[in-house]
Predicted model as a PDB file, atoms N, CA, C, CB and O in Angstrom, pLDDT in the B-factor column:
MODEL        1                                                                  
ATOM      1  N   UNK A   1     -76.101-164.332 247.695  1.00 57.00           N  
ATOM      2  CA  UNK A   1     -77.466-164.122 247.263  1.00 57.00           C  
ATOM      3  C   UNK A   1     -77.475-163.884 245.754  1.00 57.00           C  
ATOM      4  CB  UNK A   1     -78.112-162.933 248.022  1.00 57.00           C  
ATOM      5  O   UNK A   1     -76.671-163.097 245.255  1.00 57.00           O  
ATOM      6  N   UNK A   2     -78.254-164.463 245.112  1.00 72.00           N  
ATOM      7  CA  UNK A   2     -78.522-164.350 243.619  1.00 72.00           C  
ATOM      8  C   UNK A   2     -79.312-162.983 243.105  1.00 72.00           C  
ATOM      9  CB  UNK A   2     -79.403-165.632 243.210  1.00 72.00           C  
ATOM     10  O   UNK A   2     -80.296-162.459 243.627  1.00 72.00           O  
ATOM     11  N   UNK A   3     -78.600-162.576 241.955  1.00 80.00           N  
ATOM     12  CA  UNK A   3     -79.437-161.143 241.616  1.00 80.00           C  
ATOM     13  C   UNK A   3     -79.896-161.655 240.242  1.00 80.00           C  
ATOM     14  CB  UNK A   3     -78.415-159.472 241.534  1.00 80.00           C  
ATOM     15  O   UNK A   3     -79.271-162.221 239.346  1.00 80.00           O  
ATOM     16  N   UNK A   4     -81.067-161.316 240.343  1.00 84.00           N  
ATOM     17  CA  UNK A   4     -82.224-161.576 238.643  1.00 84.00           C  
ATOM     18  C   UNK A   4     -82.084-160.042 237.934  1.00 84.00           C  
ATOM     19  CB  UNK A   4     -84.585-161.937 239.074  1.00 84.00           C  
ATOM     20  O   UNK A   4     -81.890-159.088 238.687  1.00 84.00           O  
ATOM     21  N   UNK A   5     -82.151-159.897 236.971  1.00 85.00           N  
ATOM     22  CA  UNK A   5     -82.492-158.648 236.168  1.00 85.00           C  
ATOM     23  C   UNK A   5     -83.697-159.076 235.218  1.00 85.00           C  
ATOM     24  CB  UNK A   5     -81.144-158.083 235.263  1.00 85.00           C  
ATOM     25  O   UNK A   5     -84.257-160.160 235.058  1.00 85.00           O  
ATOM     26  N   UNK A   6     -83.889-157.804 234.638  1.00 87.00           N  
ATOM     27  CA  UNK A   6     -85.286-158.375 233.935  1.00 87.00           C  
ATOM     28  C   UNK A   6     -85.737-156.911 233.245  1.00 87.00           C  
ATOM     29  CB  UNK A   6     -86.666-159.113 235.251  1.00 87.00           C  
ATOM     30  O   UNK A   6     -85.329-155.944 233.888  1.00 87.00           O  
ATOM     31  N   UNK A   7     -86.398-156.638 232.214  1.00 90.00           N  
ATOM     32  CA  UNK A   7     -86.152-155.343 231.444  1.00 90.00           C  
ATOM     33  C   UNK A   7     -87.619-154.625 231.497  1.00 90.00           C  
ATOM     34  CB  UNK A   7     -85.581-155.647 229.768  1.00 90.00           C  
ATOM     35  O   UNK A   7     -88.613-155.013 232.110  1.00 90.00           O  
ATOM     36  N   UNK A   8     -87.493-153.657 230.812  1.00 92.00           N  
ATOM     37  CA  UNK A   8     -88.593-152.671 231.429  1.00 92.00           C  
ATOM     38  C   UNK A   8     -88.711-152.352 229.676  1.00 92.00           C  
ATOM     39  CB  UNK A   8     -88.033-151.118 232.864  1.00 92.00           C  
ATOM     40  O   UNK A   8     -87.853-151.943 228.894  1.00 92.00           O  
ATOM     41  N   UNK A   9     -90.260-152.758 229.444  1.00 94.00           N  
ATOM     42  CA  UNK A   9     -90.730-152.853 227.947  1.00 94.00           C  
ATOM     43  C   UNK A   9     -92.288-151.872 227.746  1.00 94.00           C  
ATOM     44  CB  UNK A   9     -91.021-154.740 227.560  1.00 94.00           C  
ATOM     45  O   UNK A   9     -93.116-151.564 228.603  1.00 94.00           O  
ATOM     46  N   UNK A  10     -92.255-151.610 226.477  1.00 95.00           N  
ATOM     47  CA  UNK A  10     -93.445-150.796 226.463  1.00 95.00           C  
ATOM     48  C   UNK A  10     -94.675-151.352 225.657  1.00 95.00           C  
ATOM     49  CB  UNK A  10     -93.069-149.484 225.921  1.00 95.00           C  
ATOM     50  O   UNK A  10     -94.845-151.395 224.439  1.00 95.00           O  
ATOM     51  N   UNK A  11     -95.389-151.717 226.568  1.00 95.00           N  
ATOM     52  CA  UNK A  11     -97.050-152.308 226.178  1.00 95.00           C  
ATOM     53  C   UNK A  11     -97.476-152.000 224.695  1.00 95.00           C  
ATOM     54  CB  UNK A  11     -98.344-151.473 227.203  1.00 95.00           C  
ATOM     55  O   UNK A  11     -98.030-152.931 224.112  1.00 95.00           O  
ATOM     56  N   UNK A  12     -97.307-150.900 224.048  1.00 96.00           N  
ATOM     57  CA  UNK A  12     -97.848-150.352 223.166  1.00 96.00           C  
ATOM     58  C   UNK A  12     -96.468-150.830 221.682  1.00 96.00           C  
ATOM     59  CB  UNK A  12     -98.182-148.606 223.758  1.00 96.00           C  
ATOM     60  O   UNK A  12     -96.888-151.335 220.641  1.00 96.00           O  
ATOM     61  N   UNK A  13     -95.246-150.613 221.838  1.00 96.00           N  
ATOM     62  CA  UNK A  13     -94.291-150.593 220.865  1.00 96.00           C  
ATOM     63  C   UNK A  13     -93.327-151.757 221.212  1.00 96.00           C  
ATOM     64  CB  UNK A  13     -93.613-149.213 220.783  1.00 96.00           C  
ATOM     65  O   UNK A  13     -92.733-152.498 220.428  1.00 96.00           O  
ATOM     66  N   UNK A  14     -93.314-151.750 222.231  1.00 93.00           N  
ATOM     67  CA  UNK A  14     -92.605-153.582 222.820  1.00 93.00           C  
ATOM     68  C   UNK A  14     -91.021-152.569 222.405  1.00 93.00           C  
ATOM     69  CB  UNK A  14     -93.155-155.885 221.269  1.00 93.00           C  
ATOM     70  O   UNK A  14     -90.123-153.147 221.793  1.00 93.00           O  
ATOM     71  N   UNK A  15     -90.890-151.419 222.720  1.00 94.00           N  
ATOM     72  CA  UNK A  15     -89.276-151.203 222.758  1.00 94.00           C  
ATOM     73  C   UNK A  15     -88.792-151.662 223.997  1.00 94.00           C  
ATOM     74  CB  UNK A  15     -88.788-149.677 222.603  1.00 94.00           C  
ATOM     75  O   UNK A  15     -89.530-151.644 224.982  1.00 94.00           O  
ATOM     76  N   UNK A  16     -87.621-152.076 224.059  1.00 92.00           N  
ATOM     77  CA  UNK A  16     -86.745-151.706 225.711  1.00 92.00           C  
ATOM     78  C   UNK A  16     -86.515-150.781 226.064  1.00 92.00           C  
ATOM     79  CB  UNK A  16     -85.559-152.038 226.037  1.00 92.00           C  
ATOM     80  O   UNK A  16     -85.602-150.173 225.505  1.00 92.00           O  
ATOM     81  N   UNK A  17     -87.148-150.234 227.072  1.00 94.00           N  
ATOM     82  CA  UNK A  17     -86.991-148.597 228.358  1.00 94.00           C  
ATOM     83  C   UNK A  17     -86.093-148.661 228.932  1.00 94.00           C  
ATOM     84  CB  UNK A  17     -87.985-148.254 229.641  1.00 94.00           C  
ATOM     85  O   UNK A  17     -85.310-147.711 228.954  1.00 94.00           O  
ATOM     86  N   UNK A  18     -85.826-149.973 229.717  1.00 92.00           N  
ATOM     87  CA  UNK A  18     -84.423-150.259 230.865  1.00 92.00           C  
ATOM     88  C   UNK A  18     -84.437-151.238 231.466  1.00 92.00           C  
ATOM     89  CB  UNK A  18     -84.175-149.392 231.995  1.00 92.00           C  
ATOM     90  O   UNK A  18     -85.097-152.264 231.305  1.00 92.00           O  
ATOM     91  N   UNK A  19     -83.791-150.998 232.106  1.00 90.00           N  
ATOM     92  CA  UNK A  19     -83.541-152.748 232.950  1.00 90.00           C  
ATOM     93  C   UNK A  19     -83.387-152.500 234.423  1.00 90.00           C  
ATOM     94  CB  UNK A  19     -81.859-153.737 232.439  1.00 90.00           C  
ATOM     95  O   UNK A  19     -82.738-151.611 234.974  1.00 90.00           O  
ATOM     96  N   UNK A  20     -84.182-153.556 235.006  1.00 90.00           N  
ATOM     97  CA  UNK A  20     -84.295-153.240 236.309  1.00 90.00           C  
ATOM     98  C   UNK A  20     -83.943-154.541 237.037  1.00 90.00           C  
ATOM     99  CB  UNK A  20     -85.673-152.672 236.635  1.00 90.00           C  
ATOM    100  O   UNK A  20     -84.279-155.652 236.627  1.00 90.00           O  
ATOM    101  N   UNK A  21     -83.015-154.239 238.500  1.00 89.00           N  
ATOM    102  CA  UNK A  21     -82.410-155.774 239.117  1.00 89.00           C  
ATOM    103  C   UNK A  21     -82.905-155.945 240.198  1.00 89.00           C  
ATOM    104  CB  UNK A  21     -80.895-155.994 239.384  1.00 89.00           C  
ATOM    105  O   UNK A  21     -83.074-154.962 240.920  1.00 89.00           O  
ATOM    106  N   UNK A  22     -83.412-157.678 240.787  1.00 85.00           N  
ATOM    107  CA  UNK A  22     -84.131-157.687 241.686  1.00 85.00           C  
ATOM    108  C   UNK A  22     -82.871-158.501 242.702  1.00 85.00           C  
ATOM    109  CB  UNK A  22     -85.641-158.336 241.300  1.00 85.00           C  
ATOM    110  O   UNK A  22     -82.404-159.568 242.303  1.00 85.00           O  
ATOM    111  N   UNK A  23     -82.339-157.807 244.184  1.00 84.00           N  
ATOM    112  CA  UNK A  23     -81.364-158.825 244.731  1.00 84.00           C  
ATOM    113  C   UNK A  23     -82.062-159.439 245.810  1.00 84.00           C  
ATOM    114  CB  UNK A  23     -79.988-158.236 245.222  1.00 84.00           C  
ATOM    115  O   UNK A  23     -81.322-160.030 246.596  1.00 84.00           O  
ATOM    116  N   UNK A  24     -83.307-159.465 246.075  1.00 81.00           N  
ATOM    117  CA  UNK A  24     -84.075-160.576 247.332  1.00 81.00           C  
ATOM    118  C   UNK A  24     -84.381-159.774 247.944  1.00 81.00           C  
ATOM    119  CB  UNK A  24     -83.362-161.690 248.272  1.00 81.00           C  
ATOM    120  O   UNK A  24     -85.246-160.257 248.675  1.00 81.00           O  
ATOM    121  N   UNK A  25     -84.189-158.228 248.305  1.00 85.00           N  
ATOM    122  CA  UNK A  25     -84.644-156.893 248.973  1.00 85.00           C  
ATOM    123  C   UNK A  25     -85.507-156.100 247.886  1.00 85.00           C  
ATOM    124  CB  UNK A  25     -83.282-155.939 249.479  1.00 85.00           C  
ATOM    125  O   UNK A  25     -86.713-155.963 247.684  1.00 85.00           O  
ATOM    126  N   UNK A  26     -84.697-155.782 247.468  1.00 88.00           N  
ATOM    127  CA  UNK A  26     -85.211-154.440 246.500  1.00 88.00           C  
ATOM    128  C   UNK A  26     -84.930-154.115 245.233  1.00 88.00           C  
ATOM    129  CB  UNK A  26     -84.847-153.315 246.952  1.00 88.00           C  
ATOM    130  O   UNK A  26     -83.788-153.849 244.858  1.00 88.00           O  
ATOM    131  N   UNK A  27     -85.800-154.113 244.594  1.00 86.00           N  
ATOM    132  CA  UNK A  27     -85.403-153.761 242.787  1.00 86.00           C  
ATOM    133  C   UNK A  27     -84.689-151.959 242.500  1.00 86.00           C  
ATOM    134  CB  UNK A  27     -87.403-153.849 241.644  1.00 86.00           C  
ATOM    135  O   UNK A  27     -84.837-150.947 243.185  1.00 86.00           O  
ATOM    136  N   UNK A  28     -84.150-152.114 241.601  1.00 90.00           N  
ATOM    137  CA  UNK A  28     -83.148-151.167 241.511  1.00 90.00           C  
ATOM    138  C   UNK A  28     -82.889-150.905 240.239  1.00 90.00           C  
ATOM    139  CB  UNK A  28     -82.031-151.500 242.138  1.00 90.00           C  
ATOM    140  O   UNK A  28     -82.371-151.860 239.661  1.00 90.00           O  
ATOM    141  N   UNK A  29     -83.075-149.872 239.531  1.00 90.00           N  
ATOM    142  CA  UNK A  29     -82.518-149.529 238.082  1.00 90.00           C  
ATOM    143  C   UNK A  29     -81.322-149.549 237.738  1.00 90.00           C  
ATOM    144  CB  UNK A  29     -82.763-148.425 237.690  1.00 90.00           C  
ATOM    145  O   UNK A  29     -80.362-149.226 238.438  1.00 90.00           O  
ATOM    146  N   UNK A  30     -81.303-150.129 236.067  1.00 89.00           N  
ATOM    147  CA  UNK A  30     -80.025-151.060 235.926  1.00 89.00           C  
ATOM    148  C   UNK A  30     -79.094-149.307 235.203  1.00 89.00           C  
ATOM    149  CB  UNK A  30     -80.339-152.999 234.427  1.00 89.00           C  
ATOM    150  O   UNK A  30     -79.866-148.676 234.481  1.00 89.00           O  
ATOM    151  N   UNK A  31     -78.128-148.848 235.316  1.00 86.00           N  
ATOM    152  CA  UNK A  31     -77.237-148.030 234.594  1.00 86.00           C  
ATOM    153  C   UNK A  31     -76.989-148.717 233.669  1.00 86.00           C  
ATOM    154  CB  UNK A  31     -76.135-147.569 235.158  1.00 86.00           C  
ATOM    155  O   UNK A  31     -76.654-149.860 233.980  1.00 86.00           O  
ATOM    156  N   UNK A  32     -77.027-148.368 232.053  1.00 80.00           N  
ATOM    157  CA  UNK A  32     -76.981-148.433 231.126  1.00 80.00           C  
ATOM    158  C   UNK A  32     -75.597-147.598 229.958  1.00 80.00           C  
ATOM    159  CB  UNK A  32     -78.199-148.203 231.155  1.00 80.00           C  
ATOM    160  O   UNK A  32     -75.215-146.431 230.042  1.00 80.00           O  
ATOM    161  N   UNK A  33     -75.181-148.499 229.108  1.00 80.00           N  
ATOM    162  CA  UNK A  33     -74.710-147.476 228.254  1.00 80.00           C  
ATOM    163  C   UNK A  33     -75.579-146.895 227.323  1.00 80.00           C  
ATOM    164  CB  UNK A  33     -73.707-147.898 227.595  1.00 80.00           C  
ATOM    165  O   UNK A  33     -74.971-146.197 226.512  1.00 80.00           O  
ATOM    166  N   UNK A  34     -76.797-146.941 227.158  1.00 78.00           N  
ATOM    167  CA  UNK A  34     -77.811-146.254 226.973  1.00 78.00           C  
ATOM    168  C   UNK A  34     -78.584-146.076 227.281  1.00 78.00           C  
ATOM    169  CB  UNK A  34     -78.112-146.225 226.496  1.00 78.00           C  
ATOM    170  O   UNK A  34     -79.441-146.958 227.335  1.00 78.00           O  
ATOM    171  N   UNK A  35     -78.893-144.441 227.821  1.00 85.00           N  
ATOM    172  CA  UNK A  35     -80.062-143.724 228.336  1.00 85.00           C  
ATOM    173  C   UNK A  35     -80.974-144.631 228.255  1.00 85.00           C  
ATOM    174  CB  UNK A  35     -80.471-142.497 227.672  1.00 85.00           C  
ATOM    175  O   UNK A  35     -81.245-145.354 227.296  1.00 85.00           O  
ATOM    176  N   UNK A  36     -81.620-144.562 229.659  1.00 88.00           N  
ATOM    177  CA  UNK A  36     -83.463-145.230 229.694  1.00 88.00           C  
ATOM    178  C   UNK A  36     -84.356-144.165 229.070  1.00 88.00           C  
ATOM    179  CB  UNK A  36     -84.249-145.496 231.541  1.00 88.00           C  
ATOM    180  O   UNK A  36     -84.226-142.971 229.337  1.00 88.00           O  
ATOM    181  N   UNK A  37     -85.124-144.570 228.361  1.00 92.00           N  
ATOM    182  CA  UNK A  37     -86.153-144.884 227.101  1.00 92.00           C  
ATOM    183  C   UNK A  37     -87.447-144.312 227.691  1.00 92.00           C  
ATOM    184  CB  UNK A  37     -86.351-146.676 226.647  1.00 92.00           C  
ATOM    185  O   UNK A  37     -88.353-143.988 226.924  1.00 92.00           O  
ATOM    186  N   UNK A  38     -87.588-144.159 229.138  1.00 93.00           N  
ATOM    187  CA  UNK A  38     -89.000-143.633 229.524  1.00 93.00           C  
ATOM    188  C   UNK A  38     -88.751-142.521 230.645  1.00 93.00           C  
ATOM    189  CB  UNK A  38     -90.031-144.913 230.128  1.00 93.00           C  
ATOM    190  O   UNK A  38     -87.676-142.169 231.128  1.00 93.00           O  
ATOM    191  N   UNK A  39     -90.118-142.039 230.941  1.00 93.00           N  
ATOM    192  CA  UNK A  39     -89.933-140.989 231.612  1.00 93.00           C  
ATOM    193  C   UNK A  39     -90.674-141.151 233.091  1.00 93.00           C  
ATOM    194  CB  UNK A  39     -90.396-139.855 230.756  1.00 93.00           C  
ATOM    195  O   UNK A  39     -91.029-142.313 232.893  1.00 93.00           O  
ATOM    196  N   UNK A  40     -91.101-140.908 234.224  1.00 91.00           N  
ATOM    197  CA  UNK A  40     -91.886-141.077 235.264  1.00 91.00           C  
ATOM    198  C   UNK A  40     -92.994-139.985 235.464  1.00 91.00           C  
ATOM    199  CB  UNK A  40     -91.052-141.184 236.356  1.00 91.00           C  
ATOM    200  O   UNK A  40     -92.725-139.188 236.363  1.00 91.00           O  
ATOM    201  N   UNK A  41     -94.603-139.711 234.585  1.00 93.00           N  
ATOM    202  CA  UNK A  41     -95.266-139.543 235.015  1.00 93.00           C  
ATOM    203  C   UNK A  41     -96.442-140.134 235.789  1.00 93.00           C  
ATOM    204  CB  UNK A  41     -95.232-139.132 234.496  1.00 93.00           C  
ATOM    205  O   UNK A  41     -97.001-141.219 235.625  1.00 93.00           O  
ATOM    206  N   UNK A  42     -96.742-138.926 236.885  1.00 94.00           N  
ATOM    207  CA  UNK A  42     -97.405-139.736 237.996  1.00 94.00           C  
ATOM    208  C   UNK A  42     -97.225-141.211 238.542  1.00 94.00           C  
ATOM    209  CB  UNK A  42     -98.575-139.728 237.676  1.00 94.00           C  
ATOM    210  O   UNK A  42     -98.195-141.904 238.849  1.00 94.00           O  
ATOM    211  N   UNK A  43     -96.131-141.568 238.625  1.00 89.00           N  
ATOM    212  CA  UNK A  43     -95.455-142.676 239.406  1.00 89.00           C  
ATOM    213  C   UNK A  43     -95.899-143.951 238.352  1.00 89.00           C  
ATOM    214  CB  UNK A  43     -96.092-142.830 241.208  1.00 89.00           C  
ATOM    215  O   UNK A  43     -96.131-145.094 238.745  1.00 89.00           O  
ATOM    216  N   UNK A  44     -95.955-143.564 237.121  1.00 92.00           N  
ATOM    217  CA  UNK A  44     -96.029-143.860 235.931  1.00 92.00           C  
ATOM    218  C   UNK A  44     -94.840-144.502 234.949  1.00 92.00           C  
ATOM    219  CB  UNK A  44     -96.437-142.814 235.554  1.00 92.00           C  
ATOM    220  O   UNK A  44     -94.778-143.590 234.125  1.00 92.00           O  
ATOM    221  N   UNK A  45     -93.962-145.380 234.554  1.00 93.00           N  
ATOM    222  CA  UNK A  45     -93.250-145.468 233.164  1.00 93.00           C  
ATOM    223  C   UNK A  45     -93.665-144.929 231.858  1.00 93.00           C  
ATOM    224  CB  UNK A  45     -93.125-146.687 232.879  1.00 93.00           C  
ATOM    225  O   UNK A  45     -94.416-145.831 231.486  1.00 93.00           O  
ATOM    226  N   UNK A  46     -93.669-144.082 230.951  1.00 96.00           N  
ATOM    227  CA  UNK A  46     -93.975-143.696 230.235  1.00 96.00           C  
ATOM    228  C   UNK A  46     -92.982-143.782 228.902  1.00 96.00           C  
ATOM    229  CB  UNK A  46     -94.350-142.778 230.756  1.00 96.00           C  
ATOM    230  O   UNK A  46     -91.924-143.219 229.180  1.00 96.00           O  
ATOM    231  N   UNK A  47     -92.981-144.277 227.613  1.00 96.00           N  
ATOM    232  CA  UNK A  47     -92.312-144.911 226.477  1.00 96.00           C  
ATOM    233  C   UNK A  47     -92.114-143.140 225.988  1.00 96.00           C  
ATOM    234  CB  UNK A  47     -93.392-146.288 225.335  1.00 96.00           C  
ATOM    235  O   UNK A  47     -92.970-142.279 225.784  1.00 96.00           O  
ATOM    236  N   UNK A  48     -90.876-143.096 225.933  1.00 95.00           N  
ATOM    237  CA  UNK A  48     -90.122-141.610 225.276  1.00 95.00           C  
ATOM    238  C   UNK A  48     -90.418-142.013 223.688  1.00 95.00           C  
ATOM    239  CB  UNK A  48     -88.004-141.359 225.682  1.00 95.00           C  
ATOM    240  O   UNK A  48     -90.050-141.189 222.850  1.00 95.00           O  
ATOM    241  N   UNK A  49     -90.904-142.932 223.339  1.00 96.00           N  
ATOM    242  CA  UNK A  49     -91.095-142.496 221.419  1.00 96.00           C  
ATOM    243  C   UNK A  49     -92.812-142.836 221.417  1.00 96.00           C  
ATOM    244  CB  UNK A  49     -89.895-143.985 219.855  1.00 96.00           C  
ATOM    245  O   UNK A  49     -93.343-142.204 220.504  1.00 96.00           O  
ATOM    246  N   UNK A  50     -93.522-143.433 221.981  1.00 96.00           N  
ATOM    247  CA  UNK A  50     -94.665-143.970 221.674  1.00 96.00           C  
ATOM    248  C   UNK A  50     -95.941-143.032 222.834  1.00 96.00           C  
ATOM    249  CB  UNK A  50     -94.429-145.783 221.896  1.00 96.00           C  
ATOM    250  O   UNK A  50     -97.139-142.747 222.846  1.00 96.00           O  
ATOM    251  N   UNK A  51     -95.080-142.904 223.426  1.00 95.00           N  
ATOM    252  CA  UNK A  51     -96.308-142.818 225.391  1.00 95.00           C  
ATOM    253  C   UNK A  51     -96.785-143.510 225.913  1.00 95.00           C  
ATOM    254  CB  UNK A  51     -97.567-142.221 225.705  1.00 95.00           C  
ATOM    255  O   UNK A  51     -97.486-143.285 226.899  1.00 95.00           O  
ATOM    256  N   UNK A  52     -96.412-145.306 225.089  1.00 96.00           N  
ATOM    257  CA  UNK A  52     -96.911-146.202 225.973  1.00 96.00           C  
ATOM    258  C   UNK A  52     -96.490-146.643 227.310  1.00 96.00           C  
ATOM    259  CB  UNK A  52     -96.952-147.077 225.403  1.00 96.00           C  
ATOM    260  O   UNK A  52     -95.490-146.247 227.909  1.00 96.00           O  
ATOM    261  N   UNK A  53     -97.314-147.467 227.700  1.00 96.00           N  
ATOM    262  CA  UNK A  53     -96.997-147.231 229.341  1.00 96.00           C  
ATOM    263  C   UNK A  53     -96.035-148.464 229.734  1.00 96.00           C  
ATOM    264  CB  UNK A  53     -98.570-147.276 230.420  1.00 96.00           C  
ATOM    265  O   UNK A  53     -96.212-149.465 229.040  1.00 96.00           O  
ATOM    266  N   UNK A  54     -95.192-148.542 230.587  1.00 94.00           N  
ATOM    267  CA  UNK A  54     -93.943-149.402 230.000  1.00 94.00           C  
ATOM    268  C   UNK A  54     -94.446-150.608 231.415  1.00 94.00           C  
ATOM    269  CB  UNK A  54     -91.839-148.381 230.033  1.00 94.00           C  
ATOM    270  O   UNK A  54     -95.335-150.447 232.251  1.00 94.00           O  
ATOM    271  N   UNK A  55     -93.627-151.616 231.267  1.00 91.00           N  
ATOM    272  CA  UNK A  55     -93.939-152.565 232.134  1.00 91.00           C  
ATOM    273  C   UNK A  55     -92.927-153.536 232.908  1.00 91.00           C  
ATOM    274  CB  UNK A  55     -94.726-153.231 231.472  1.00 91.00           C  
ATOM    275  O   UNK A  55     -92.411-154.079 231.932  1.00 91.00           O  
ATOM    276  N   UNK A  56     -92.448-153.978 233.769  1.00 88.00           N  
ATOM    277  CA  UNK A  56     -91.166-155.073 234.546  1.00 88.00           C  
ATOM    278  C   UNK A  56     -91.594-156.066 233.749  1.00 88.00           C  
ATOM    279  CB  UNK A  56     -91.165-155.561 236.435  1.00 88.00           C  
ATOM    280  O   UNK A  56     -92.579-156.736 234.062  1.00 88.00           O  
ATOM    281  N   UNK A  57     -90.909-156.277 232.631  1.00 81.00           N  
ATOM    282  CA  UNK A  57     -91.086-158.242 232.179  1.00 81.00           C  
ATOM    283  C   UNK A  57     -90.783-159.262 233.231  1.00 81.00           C  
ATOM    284  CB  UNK A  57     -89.878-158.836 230.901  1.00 81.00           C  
ATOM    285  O   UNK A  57     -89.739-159.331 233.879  1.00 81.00           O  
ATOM    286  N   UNK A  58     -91.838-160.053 233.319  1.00 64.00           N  
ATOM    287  CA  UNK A  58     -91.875-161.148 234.475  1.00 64.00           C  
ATOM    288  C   UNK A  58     -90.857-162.134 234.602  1.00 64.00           C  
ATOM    289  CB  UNK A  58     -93.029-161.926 234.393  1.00 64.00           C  
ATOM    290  O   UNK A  58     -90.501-162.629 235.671  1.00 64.00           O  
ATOM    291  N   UNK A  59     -90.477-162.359 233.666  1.00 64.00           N  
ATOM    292  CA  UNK A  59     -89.409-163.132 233.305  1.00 64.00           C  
ATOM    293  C   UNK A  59     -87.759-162.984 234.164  1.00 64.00           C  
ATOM    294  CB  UNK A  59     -89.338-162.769 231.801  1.00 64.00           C  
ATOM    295  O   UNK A  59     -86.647-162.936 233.639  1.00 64.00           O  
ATOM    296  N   UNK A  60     -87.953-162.961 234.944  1.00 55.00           N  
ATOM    297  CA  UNK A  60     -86.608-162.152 235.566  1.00 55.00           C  
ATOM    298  C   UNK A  60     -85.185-163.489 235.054  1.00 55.00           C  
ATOM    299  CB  UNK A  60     -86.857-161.888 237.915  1.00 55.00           C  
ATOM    300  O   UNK A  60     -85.100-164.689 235.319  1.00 55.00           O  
ATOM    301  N   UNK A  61     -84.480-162.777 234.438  1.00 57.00           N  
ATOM    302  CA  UNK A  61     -83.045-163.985 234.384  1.00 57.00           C  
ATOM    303  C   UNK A  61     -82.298-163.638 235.383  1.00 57.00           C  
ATOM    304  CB  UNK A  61     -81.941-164.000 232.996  1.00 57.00           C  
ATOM    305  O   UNK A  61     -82.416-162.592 236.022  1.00 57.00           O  
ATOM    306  N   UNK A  62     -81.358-164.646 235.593  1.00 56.00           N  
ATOM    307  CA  UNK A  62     -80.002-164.871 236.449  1.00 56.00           C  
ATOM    308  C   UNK A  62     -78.793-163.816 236.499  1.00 56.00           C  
ATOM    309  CB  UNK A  62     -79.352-166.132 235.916  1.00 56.00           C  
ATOM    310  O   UNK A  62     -77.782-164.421 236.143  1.00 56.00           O  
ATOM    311  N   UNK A  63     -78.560-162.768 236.735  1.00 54.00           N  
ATOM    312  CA  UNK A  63     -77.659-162.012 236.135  1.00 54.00           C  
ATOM    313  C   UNK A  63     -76.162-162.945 236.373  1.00 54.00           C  
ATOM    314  CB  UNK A  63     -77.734-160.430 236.814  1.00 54.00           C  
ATOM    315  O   UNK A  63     -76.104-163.791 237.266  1.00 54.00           O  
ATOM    316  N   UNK A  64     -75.183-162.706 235.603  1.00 49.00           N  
ATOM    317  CA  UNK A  64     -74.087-163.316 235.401  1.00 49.00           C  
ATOM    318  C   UNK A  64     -72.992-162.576 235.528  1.00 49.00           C  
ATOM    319  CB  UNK A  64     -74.098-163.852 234.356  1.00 49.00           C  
ATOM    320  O   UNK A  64     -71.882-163.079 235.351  1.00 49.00           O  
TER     321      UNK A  64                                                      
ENDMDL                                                                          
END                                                                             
């Protein structure tokens, strides 16, 4: 089965928050060598420098 990843960006500052992987079940947050970038209010993404509200880029690639 093929796994896509695809990154988690903030509406307001367009930083990268994190990366999240989709394997045909269930999406799953990617572990990073650097800390994710947002926080979870009210079942919310929230941008740790801006407060914008962060988003799954649609774009999912191929992970390799």
């Amino acid at each position: 089965m093929a796994r896509e990843r695809g990154d988690i960006v903030c509406l307001a500052c367009g930083r990268l928050l994190g990366e999240v992987e989709w394997n045909g079940k269930r999406l799953r947050l990617v572990e990073r060598d650097v800390p994710n970038q947002f926080r979870l209010v009210e079942k919310r993404m929230v941008c740790l420098r801006c407060g914008g509200r962060g988003f799954v880029d649609h774009r999912m690639l191929a992970a390799s």
